[in-house]
C-alpha positions in Angstrom: -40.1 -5.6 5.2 -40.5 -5.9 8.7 -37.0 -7.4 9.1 -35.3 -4.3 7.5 -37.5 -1.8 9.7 -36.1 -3.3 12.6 -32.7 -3.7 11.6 -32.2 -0.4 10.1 -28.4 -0.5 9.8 -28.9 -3.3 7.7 -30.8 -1.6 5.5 -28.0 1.3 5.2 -25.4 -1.4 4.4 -27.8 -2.5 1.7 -28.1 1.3 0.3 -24.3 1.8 0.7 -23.5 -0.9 -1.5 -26.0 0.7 -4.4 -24.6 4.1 -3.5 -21.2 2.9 -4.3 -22.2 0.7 -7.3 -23.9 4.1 -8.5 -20.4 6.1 -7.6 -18.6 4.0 -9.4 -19.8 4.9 -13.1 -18.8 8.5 -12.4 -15.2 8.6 -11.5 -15.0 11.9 -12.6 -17.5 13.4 -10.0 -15.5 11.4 -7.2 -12.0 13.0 -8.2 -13.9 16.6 -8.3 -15.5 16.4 -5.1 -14.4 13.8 -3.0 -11.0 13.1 -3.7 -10.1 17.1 -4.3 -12.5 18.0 -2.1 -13.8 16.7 0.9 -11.0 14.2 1.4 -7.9 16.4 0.7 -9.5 18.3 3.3 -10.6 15.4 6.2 -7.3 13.6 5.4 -4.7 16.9 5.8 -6.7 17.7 9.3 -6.2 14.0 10.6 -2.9 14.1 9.8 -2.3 17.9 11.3 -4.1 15.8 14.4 -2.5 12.8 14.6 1.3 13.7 13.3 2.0 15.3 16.5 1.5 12.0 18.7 4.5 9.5 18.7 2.5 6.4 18.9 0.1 5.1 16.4 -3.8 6.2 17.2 -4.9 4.1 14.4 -3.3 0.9 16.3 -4.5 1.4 19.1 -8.6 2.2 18.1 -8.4 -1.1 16.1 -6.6 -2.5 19.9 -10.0 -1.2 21.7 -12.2 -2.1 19.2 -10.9 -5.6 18.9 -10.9 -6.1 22.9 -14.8 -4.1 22.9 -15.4 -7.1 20.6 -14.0 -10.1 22.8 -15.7 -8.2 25.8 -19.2 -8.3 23.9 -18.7 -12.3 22.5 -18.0 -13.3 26.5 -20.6 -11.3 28.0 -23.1 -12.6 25.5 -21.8 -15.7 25.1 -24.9 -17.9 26.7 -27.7 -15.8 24.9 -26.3 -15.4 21.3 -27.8 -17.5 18.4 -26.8 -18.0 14.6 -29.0 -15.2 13.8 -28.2 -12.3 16.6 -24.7 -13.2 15.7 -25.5 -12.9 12.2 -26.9 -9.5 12.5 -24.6 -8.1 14.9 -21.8 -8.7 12.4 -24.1 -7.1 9.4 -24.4 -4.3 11.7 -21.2 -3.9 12.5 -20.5 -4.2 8.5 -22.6 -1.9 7.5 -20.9 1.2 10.1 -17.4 0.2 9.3 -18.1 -0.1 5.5 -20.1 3.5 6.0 -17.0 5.5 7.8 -14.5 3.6 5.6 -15.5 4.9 2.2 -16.6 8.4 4.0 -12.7 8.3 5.5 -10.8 7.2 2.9 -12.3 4.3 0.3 -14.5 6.3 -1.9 -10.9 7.2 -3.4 -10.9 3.2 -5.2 -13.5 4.8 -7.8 -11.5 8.4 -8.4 -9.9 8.5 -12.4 -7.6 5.8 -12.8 -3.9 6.8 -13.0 -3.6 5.2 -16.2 -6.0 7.7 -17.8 -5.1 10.6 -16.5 -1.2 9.6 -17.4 -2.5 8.2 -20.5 -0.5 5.1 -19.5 -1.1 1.4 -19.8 -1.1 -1.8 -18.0 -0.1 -3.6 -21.5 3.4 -4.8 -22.1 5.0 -7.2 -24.5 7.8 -9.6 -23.0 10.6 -7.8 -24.9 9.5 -5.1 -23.3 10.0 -6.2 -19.9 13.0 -8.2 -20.6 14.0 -4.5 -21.9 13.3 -3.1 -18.9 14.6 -5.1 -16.4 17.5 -4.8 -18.1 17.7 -1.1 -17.4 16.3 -1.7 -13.8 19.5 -4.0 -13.0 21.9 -1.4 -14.6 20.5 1.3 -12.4 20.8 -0.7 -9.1 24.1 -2.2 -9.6 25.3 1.7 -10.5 23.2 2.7 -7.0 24.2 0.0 -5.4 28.2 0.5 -6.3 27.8 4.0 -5.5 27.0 3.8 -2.0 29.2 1.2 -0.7 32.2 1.6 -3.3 32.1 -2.6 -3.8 30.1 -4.4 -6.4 29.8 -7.6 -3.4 29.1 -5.3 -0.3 25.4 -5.1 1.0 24.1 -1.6 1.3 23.3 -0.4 4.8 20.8 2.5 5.7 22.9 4.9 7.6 19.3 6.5 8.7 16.8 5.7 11.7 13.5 5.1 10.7 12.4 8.5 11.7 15.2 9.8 9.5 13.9 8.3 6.9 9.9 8.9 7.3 11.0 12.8 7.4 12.9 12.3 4.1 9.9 11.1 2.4 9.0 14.8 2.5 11.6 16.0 0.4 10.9 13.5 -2.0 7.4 14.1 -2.7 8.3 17.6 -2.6 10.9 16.8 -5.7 8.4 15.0 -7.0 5.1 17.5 -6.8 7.7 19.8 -9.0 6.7 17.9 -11.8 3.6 17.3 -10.7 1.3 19.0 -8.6 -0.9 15.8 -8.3 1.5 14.3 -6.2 1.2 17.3 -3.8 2.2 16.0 0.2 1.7 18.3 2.6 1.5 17.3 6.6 3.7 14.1 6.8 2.1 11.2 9.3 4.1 8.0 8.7 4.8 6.3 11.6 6.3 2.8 13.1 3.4 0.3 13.4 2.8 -0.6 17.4 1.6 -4.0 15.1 4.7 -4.7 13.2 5.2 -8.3 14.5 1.5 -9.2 13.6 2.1 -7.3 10.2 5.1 -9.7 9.8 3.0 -12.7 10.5 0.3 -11.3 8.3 2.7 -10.4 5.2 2.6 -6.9 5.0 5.1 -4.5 4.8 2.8 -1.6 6.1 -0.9 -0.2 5.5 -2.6 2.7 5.6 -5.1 3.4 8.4 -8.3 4.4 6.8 -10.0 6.2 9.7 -6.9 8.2 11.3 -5.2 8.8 7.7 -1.6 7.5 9.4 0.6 6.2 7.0 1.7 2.9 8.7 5.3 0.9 8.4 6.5 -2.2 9.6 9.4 -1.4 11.5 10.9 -4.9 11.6 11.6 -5.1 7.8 15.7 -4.6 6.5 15.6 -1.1 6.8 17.0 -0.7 2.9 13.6 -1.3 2.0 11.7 1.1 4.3 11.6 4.4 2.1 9.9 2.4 -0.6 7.3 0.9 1.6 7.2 4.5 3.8 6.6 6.2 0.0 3.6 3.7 -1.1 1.6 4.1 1.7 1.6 8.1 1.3 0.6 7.3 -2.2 -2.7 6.1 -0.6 -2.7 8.9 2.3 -2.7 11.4 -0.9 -5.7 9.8 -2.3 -4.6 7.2 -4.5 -6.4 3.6 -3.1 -5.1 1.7 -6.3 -2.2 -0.8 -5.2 -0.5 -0.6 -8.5 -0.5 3.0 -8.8 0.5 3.5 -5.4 3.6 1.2 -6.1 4.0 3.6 -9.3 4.1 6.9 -7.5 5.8 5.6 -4.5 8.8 4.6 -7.4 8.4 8.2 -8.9 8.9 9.8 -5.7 11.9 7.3 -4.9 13.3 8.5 -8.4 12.7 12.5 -7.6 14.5 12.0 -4.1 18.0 13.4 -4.2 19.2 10.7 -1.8 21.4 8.0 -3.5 19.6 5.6 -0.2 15.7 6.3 -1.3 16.8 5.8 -5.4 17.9 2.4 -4.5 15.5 1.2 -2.5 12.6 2.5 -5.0 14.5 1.0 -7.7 15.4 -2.3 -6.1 11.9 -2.8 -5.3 10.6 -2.2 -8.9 13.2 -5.0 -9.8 12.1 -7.3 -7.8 8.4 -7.3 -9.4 10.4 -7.4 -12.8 12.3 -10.5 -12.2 9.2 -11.8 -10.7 7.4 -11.1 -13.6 9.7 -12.3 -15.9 10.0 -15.5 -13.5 6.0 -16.2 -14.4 6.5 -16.4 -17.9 10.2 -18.1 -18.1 11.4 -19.4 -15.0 14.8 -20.4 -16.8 15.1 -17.1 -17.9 14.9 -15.2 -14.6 18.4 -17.0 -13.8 19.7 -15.4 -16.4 19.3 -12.0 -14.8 19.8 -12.7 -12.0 23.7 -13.1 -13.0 23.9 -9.7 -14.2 23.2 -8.3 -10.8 25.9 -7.3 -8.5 26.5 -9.4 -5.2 25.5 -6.7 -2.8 22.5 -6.2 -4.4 21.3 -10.0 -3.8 22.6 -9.8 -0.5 19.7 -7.0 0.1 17.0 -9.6 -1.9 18.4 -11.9 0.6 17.9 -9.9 3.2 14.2 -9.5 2.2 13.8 -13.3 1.6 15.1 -14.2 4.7 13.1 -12.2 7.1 9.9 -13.2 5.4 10.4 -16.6 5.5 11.4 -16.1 9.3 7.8 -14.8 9.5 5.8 -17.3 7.3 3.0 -18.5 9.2 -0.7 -20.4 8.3 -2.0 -16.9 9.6 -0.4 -15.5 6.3 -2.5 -17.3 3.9 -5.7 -16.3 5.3 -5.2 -12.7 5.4 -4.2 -12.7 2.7 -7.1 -14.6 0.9 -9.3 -11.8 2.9 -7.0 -8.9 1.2 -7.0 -10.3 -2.3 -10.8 -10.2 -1.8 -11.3 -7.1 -0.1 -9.3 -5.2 -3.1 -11.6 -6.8 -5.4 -14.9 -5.5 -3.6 -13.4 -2.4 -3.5 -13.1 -1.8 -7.4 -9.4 -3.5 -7.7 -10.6 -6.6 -9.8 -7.4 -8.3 -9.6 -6.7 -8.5 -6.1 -3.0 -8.5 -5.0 -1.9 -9.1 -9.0 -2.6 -5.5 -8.8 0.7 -4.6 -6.8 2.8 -6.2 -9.7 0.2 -4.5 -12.5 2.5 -1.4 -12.0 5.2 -3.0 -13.4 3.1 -2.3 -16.7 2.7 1.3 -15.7 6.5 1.8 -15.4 7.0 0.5 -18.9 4.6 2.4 -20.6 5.8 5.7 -18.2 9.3 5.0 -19.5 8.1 5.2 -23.2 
């Protein structure tokens, strides 16, 4: 006992966790009063805040904290044991795990999608196949439409900015059919970390604690809208990676730009053929034939700057994301970015 009087953030930490374990059996009074209530209205004055500076704040407090951190290690360095260290990082834990859920992660244990949509996750594989059939139609008619040449590889005649201010309009289309899909105060932004995010293997993230959408600039821009799309999925309150794919592909589909179709429907693609490539890695070749030229060339495009990026970094972070999803009520880690695939299907029926 004397261990947790002394070391009272600990004890928090320890409370937080059964707070949250609590939380999570009443997903109902999270979507009523944190999600729709205090969130919506933390998260539309950060971005109010923050949208009117160029540069990424959230960058640049993780920057500071990071150095604060080195700074602390060397100054400590001939006095720290296995156990201050041990505490120190508990302590640490338990204030960013406390101002993370108050910021933005309490919204991991809001309704599910699914149920609200009355959607499912469950497909059969003539489903899929069905699917991706209609997926590959779609881009090759996208695809053929903005460059007039089945072979020709589609170029983004937009800036980056262009296209984070487009995303607007989008969600705008979309919140016509849906008011839960409401955007209001855009904040997406060019990571100041976009080499380290290419290292890491991620396309973009959402900054928890400033509430800026973040996208890694380096990526072929084709493929920015649908990246710049997901992560306002999670800036409007949804934390789930799958339905953040999902609504990020509904907003794609609501745009009236031909560029933001095809790069929301090219992306969905992708997680069909990869799909389909778990189950029958034979198949997969054969639809792959049925998609134009210019349309590989993008996948290409994709495949190539990743694999220019690939580094022993890449496995470990994201062994520590697949995890972290799962301790924040996503049981199945990263499979849950390709889970929407499901959602789609059942959407479309």
């Amino acid at each position: 006992m004397d261990f947790f009087k002394k070391n009272k953030l600990i004890t928090f930490l320890i409370l937080q966790i059964i707070v949250i374990r609590i939380l999570a059996f009443f997903p109902e009074t999270v979507e009523k009063y944190y999600t729709n209530g205090f969130y919506t209205f933390l998260s539309n004055i950060s971005r109010i805040l923050f949208a009117k500076l160029s540069f990424s704040v959230g960058d640049v407090l993780y920057g500071i904290v990071i150095l604060f951190l080195i700074y602390r290690i060397i100054k400590n360095r001939k006095t720290i044991t296995l156990k201050s260290a041990v505490i120190g990082t508990l302590n640490a834990v338990s204030v960013f795990y406390f101002l993370f859920n108050i910021f933005w992660g309490l919204n991991n244990y809001r309704i599910p999608l699914k149920e609200k949509m009355n959607l499912s996750y469950d497909y059969s594989f003539e489903e899929l196949l069905s699917y991706t059939d209609k997926m590959i139609h779609k881009a090759n008619t996208l695809q053929f439409k903005l460059t007039q040449n089945d072979s020709v590889v589609v170029m983004s005649p937009y800036s980056n900015e262009q296209i984070y201010d487009l995303t607007l309009n989008a969600y705008d289309l979309l919140a016509q059919k849906d008011a839960d899909f409401r955007y209001t105060n855009p904040c997406v932004k060019n990571s100041m970390i976009s080499l380290p995010l290419s290292y890491m293997g991620f396309g973009g993230y959402l900054n928890p604690f400033t509430g800026e959408a973040q996208v890694n600039a380096g990526m072929p821009k084709y493929s920015l809208p649908a990246t710049a799309l997901h992560e306002i999925a999670h800036q409007i309150g949804y934390a789930s990676e799958s339905e953040a794919n999902f609504i990020g592909y509904l907003a794609s589909e609501s745009s009236d730009d031909l560029y933001f179709k095809y790069a929301g429907v090219t992306a969905a693609l992708r997680y069909c053929l990869r799909n389909i490539e778990k189950i029958d890695p034979k198949l997969v070749e054969v639809y792959l034939d049925k998609i134009n030229y210019g349309v590989l060339q993008n996948f290409d495009q994709s495949k190539q700057f990743w694999e220019a990026h690939q580094s022993p970094f890449e496995v470990l972070f994201r062994v520590f994301y697949d995890n972290f999803l799962k301790l924040n009520n996503q049981t199945d880690g990263l499979e849950t970015y390709s889970k929407y695939v499901g959602l789609l299907i059942s959407y479309e029926k």
